[in-house]
C-alpha positions as CSV (number, residue, x, y, z in Angstrom):
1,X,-10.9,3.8,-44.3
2,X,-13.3,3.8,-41.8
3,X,-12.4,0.5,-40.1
4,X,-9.3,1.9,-40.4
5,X,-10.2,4.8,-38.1
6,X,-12.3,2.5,-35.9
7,X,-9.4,0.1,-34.9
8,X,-7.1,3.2,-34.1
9,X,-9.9,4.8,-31.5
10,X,-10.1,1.3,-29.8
11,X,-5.9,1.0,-29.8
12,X,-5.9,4.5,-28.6
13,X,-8.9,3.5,-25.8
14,X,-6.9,0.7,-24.6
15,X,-3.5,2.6,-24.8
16,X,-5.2,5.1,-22.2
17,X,-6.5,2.3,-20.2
18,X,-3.0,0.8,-19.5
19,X,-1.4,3.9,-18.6
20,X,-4.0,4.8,-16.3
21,X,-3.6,1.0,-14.5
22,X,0.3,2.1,-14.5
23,X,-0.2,5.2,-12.9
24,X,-2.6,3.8,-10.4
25,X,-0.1,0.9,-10.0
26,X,2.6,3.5,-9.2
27,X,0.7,5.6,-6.8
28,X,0.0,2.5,-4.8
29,X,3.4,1.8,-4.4
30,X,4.4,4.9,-3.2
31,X,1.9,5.0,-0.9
32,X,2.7,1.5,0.6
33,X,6.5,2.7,0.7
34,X,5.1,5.9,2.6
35,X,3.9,3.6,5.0
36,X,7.4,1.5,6.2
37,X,8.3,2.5,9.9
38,X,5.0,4.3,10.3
39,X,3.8,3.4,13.8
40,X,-0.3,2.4,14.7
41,X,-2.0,0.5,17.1
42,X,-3.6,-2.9,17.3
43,X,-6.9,-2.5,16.6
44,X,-7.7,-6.8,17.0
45,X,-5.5,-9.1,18.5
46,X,-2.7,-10.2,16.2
47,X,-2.1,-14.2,16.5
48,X,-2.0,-14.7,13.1
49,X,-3.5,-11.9,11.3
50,X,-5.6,-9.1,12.5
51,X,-5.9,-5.1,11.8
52,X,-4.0,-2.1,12.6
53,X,-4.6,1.6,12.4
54,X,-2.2,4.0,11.2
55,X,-2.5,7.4,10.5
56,X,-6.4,7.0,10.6
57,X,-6.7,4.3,8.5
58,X,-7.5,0.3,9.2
59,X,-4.9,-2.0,7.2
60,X,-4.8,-6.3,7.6
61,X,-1.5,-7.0,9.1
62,X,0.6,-9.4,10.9
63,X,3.0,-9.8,13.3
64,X,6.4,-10.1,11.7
65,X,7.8,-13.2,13.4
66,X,4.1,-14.7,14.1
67,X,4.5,-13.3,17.6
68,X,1.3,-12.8,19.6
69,X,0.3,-9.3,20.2
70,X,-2.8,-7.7,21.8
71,X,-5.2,-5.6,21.3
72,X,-3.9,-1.9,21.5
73,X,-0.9,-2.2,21.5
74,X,1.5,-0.5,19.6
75,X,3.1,-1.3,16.2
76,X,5.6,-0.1,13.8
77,X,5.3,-1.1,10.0
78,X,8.0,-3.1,9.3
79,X,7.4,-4.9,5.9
80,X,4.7,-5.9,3.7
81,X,4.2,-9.9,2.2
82,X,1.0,-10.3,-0.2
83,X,-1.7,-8.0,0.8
84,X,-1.0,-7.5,4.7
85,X,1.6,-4.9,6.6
86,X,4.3,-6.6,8.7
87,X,4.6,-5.2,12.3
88,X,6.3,-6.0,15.0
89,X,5.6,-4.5,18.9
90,X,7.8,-1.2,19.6
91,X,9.0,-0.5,22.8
């Protein structure tokens, strides 16, 4: 009986684990879809990859179509592809 009652605490342990990875998962997500069309500024030159800020906060990035852009300049989030914002120069 007690193994019994040991096994369900660890199934119930792990249960909670997942769903609190899910709901992390989620809130990410949201936050990254939040970001689409938000606009920053170059805060390194972008040849390949480089940072932008937006709404106060840093994020790796890179230009959409691999197009040069410098330093301060300003960017609109236009997609995302692994773990760095697409952005492209806004006029």
């Amino acid at each position: 009986m007690m193994f019994l009652l040991k096994r369900l605490k660890r199934l119930q342990s792990h249960f909670r684990q997942k769903r609190k990875l899910a709901e992390t998962l989620v809130a990410d997500d949201q936050k990254r879809k939040s970001l689409m069309h938000k606009k920053g500024t170059a805060l390194t030159d972008l040849s390949v990859y480089g940072y932008v800020e937006v709404a106060g906060r840093r994020y790796e990035a890179r230009s959409r179509h691999y197009v040069f852009i410098r330093r301060g300049t300003h960017v609109r989030i236009v997609g995302r592809e692994n773990f760095a914002y697409l952005v492209e120069e806004t006029v």
